[in-house]
C-alpha positions as CSV (number, residue, x, y, z in Angstrom):
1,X,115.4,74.3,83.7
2,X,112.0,73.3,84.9
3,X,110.7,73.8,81.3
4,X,113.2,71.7,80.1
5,X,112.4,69.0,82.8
6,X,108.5,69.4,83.7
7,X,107.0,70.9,80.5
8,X,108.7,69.5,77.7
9,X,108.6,65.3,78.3
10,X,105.3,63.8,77.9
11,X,105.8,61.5,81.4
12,X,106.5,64.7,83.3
13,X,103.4,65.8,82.2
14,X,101.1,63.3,81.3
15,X,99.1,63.1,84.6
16,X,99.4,66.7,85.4
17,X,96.8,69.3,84.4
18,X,99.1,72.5,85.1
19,X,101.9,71.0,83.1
20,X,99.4,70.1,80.1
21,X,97.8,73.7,79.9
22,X,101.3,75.1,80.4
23,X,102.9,72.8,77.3
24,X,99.4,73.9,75.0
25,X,99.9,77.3,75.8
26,X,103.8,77.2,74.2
27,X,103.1,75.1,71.8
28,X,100.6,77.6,69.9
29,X,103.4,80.5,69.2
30,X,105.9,77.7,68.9
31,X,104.1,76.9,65.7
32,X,104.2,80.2,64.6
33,X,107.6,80.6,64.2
34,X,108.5,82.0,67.6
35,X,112.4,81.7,68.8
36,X,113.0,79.3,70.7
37,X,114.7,81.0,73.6
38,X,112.2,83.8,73.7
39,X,109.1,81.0,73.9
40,X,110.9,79.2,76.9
41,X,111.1,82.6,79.3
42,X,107.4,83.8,78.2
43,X,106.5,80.3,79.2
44,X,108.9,80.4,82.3
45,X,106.8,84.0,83.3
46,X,103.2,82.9,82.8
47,X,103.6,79.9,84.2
48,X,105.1,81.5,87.5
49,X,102.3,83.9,86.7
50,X,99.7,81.5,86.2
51,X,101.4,79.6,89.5
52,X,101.3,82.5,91.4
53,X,97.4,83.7,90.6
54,X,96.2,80.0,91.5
55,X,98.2,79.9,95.1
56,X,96.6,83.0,96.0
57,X,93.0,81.6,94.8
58,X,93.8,78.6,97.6
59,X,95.1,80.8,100.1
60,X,91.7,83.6,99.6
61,X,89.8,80.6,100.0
62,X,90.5,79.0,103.4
């Protein structure tokens, strides 16, 4: 749902640099021809990914 609701409207993401690299990053196989339902839970998992790997950057940092 948080595809549907963060990643997908422009004013969700508009500000937001995550959000931005996140809707790039499905919008290249989405142009390729990739179903739709498979794109949204390989962008669900490398964003949580993605998520993940930058919290633990913070966290190793202070």
């Amino acid at each position: 749902q948080w595809i549907y609701t963060s990643v997908q409207p422009m004013q969700s993401r508009k500000n937001h640099p995550i959000l931005c690299e996140i809707h790039e990053w499905m919008n290249r196989p989405k142009l390729q021809g990739t179903p739709y339902r498979l794109l949204t839970m390989k962008t669900a998992s490398h964003a949580a990914r993605m998520l993940f790997k930058r919290l633990v950057e913070e966290l190793t940092e202070n």
